[in-house]
C-alpha positions in Angstrom: -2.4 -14.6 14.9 0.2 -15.4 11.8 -2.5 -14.4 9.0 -3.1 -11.0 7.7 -6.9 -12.1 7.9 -6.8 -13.1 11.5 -5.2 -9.8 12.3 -7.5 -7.8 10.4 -10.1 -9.4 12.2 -8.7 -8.7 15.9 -8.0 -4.9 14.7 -11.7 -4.7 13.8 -13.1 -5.9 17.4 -10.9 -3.6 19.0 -12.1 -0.7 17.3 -15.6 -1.8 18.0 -15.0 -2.2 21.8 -13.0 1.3 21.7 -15.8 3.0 20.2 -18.1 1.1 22.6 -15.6 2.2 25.5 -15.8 6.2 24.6 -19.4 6.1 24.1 -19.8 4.8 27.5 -17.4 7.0 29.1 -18.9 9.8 27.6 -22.3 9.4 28.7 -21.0 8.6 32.5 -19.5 11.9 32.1 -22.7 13.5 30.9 -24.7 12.4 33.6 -22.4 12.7 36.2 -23.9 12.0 39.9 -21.9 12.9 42.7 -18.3 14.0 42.4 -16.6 11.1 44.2 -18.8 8.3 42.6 -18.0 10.1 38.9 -13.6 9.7 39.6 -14.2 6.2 40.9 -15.9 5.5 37.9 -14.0 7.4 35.3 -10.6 6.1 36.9 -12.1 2.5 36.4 -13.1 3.3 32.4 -9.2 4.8 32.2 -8.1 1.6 33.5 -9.7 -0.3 31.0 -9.6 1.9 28.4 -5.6 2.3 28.6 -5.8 -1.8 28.8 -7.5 -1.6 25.3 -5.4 1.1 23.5 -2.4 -0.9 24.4 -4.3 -4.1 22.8 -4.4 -1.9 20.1 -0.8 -0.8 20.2 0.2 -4.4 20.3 -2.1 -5.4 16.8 -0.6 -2.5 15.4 3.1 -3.8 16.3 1.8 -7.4 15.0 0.2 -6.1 11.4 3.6 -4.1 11.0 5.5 -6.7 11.4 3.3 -9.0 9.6 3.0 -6.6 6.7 7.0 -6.4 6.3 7.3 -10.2 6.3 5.1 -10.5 3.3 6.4 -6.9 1.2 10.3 -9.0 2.2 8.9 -12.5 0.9 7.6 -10.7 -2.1 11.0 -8.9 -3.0 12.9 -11.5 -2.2 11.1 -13.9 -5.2 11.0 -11.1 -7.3 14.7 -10.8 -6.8 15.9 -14.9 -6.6 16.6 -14.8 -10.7 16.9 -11.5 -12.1 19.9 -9.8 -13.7 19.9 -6.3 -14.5 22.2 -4.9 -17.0 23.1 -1.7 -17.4 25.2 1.3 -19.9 23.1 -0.1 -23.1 22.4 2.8 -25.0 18.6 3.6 -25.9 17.6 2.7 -29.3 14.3 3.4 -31.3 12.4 0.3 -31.3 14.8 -2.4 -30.3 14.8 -5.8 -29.1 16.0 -5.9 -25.4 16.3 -9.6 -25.5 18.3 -9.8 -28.0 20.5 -7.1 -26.6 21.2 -8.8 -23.7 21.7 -12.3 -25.5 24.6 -10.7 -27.4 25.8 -9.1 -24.4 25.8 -12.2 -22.5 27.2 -14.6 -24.9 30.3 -12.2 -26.2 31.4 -9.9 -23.3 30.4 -12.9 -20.5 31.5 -15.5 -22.8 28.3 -17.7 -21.9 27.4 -19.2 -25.7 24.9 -21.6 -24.7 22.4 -19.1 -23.6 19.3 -19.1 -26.0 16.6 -16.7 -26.0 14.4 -19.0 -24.5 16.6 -19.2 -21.5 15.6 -15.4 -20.8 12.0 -15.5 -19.1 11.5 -12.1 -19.3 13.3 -8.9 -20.8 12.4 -4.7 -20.8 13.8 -2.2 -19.9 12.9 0.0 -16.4 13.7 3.2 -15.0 14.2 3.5 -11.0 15.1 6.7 -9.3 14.8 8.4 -13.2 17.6 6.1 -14.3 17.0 3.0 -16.8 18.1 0.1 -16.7 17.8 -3.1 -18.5 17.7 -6.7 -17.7 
């Protein structure tokens, strides 16, 4: 299973043959026969229902670990070309890309950078900082 879908899918036919499972259970234990017959069969539905939670325990284990590949592959491109600058004061109504274009041709000495070379350009806050890029 290396698709979220596929996973999804699995997760939701275990639920329905746990619910399935406790319902059955249940009822054995409602109308419980005689006392030995009832253990033998209780012990046999803890037997397979122990076999399912740990099914579920092991989709569980494979969604997590699916899910944290994908959040990773999604930082990671967000991450591949971005610069963030930072100690630019805040101005009223300025133009971030051309702070940084100054910025980056004088103190980085980089004069062939053009404002068309910047994709992209605001500025953030994280952790109630701000920063710019």
């Amino acid at each position: 299973m290396s698709t979220l879908d596929d996973i999804q899918s699995a997760q939701k036919n275990l639920e329905e043959c746990f619910l399935k499972k406790m319902e059955q259970l249940e009822a054995q234990i409602q109308c419980a026969g005689p006392a030995k017959d009832t253990v033998a069969k209780i012990r046999d539905e803890f037997r397979s229902f122990r076999e399912l939670i740990f099914g579920m325990l092991g989709l569980l284990r494979k969604q997590i670990t699916e899910c944290s590949r994908v959040v990773d592959g999604l930082e990671t491109r967000t991450r591949r070309k971005a610069l963030i600058f930072t100690g630019f004061a805040e101005a009223e109504k300025e133009d971030c890309r051309a702070l940084v274009l100054d910025t980056v041709r004088n103190k980085l000495a980089l004069p062939d950078i053009t404002a068309s070379s910047i994709k992209q350009c605001h500025r953030w806050t994280y952790f109630g900082k701000i920063y710019e890029c």
